[in-house]
C-alpha positions in Angstrom: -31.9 10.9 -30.8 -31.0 12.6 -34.3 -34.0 10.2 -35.4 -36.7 11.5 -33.5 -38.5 14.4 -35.3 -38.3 17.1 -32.7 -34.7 16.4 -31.8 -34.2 16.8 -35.4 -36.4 19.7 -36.2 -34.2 21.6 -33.5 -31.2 21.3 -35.3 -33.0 22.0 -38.8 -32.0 18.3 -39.9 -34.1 16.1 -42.9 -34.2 12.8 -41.0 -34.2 10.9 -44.2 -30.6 12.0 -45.1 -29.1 10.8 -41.9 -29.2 7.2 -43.9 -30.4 3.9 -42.9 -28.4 2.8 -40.1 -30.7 0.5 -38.0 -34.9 -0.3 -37.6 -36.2 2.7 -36.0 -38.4 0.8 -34.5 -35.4 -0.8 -32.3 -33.0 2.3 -32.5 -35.6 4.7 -30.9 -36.9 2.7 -28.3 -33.1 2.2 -27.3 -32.6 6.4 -28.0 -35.4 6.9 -25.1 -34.2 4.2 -22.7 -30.5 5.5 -22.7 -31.6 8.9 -22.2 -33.8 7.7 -19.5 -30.7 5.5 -17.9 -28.3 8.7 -18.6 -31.1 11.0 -16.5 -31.4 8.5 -13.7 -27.7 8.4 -13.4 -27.6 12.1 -13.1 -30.0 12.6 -11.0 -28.4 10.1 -8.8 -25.0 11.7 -9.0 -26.5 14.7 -8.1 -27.7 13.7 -5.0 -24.9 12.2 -3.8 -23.0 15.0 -4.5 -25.7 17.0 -2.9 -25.7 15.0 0.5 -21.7 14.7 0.3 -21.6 19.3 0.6 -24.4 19.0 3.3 -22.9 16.5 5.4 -19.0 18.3 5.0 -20.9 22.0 6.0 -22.4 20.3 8.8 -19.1 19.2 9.6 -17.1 22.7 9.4 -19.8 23.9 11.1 -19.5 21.8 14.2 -15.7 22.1 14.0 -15.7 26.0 13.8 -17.9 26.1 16.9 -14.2 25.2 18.8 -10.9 26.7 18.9 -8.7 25.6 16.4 -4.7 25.9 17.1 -3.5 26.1 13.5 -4.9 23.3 11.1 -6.0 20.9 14.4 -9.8 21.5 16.0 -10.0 19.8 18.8 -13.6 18.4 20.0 -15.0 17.7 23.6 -16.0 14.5 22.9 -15.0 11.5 24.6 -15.5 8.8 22.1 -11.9 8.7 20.3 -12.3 9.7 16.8 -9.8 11.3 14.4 -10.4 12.0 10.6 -9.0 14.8 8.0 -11.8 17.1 7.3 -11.5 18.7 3.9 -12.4 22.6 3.2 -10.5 26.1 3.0 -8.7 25.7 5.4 -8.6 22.0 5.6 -8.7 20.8 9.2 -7.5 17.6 11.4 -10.2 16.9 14.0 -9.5 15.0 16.9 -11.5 14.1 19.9 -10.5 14.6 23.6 -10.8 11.1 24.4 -8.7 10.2 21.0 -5.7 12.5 22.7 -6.2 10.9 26.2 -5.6 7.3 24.3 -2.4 8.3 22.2 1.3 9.0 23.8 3.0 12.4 22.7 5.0 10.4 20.0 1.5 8.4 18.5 -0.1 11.8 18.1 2.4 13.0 16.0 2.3 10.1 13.7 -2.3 10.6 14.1 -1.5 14.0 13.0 0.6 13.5 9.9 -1.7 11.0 8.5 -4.5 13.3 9.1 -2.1 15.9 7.5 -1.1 13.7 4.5 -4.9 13.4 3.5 -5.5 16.6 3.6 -2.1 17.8 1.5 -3.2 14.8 -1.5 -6.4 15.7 -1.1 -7.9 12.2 -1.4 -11.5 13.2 -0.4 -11.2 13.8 -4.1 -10.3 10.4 -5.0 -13.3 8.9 -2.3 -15.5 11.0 -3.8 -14.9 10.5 -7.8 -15.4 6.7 -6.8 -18.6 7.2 -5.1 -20.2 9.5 -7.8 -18.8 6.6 -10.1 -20.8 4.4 -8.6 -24.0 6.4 -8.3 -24.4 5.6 -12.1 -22.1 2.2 -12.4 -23.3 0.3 -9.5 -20.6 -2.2 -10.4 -18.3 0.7 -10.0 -19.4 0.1 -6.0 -16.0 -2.8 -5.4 -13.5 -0.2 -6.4 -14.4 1.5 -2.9 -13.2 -0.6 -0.4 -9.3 -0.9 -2.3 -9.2 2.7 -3.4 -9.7 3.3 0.5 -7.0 0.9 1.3 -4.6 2.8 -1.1 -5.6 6.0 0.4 -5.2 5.1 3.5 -1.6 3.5 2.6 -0.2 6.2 0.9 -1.1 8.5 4.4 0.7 5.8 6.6 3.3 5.9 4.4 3.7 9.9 4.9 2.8 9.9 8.4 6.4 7.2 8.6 8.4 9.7 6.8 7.0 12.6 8.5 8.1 11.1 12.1 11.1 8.9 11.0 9.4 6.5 12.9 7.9 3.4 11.4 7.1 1.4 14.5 5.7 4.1 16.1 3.3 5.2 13.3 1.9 1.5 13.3 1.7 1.6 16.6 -0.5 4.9 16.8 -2.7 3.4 14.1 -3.3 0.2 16.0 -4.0 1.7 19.2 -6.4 4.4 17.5 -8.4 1.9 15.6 -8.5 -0.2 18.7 -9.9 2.6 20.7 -12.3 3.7 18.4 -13.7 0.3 17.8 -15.6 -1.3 14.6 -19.0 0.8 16.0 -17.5 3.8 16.7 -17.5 7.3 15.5 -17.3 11.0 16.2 -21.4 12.5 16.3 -20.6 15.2 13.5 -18.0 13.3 11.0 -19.2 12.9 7.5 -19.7 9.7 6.0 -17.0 10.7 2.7 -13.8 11.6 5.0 -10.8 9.3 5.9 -10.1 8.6 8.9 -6.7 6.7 10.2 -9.3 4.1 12.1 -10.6 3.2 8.3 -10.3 0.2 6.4 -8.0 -3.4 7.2 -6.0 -2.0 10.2 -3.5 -5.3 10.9 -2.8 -5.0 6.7 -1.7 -1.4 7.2 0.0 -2.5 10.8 1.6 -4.9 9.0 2.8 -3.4 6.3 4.5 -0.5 8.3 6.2 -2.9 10.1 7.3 -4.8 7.1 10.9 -3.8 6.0 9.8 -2.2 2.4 13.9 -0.9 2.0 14.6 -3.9 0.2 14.0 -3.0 -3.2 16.5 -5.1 -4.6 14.1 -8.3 -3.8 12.7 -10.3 -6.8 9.4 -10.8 -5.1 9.6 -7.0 -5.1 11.0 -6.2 -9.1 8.2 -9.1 -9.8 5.5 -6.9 -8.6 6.8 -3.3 -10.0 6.9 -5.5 -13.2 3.7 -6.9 -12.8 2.2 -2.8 -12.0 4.2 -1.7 -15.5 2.2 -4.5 -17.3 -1.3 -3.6 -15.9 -1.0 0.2 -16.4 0.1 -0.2 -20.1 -3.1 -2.6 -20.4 -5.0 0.0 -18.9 -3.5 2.7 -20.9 -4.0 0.7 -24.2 -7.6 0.8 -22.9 -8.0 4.2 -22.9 -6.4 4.9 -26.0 -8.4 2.9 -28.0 -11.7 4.1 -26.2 -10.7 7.7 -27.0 -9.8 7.0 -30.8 -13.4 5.3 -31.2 -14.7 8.1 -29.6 -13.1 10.3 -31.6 -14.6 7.9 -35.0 -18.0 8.4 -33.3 -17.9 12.3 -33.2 -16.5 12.3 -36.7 -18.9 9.8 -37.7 -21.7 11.7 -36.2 -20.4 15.3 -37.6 -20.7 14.2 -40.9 -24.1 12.4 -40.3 -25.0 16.1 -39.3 -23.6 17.8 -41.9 -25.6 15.3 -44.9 -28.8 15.7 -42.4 -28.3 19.9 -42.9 -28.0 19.5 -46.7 -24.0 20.3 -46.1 -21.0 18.7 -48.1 -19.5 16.2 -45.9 -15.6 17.9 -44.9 
């Protein structure tokens, strides 16, 4: 963009001192098409980001309209739905004909899911991924695992919170089962988690799974096999930042010959 005369003439630059780095015939036709792929992708990110605060104020809004008995909001509704609903305060919502499905013990376990969410705030994570994606569309396949994780990491909690394994896979079950593949709460947003969410029998089965035994090679096998992917991907990002870094350098000094500067 440096190229283009009134780019340049902004930042009081002589164009012919930037050097010849490239037909500007090719290099500004690929200037213009970047900048309009970078404006599409925020204006896209934008409106997700838009429609994500709408649909989570629409939300509180229909939650505040009940009682709420600490952190839980409970809604007349008799199609069983439960989900963590992010905000200040953050709130579990749960549906009348959720409670009438669950035992005492279940609800508990619904609870501390709902409650784990909303402590690792991973409407966070769910939403960096979908914002991601607005501009990568590729980016779209890391949904459907992160929500996995997510929801993993809150049976996980929910387990320790209750001491209770079994019967945290059994609330789980029983809630997704109730709430059905269709089904869903009239005012829950579309960018929440939900204990109903993503491959139920995994996450049943998992639970159920003795995890204790650390000491199994299939187990040390995978940590390993974890340790080896995260230094690739933090080799990844190291080098991306240090040729970032050469870029801004590179481009600094292009700026200062372009200004009639010495070169630092």
């Amino acid at each position: 963009m440096l190229r283009l005369p009134p780019v340049a003439a902004l930042g009081h630059l002589s164009p012919p001192l930037l050097g010849d780095r490239g037909d500007g015939a090719a290099t500004v036709p690929a200037a213009v098409a970047a900048a309009v792929l970078l404006g599409a992708g925020a204006l896209a990110v934008a409106r997700h980001a838009r429609r994500h605060h709408s649909a989570l104020r629409t939300a509180r809004q229909a939650a505040g309209a009940h009682p709420a008995s600490g952190d839980l909001v409970v809604l007349p509704d008799p199609v069983p739905e439960a989900y963590a609903l992010p905000g200040r305060p953050g709130r579990v919502v749960v549906t009348a004909g959720m409670l009438r499905t669950l035992t005492a013990a279940e609800r508990e376990a619904l609870f501390a899911h709902e409650r784990a969410h909303l402590a690792g705030r991973h409407h966070l994570f769910l939403l960096t991924v979908t914002l991601s994606a607005a501009c990568h569309p590729l980016l779209r396949a890391l949904r459907a695992p992160l929500e996995y994780a997510l929801e993993r990491w809150a049976d996980e909690a929910a387990a320790s919170r209750v001491g209770d394994r079994r019967v945290t896979a059994r609330a789980i079950g029983r809630a997704a089962l109730a709430a059905g593949p269709d089904a869903g709460a009239p005012h829950r947003p579309g960018g929440v988690l939900a204990a109903t969410a993503g491959p139920v029998p995994r996450r049943v089965a998992a639970l159920l799974a003795d995890e204790r035994a650390t000491g199994h090679p299939g187990v040390r096998a995978g940590f390993r096999g974890r340790r080896l992917i995260a230094a690739a991907l933090l080799a990844c990002v190291a080098f991306s930042a240090a040729a970032a870094l050469d870029a801004a350098a590179d481009l600094h000094t292009s700026v200062e010959v372009a200004q009639g500067e010495a070169p630092r």
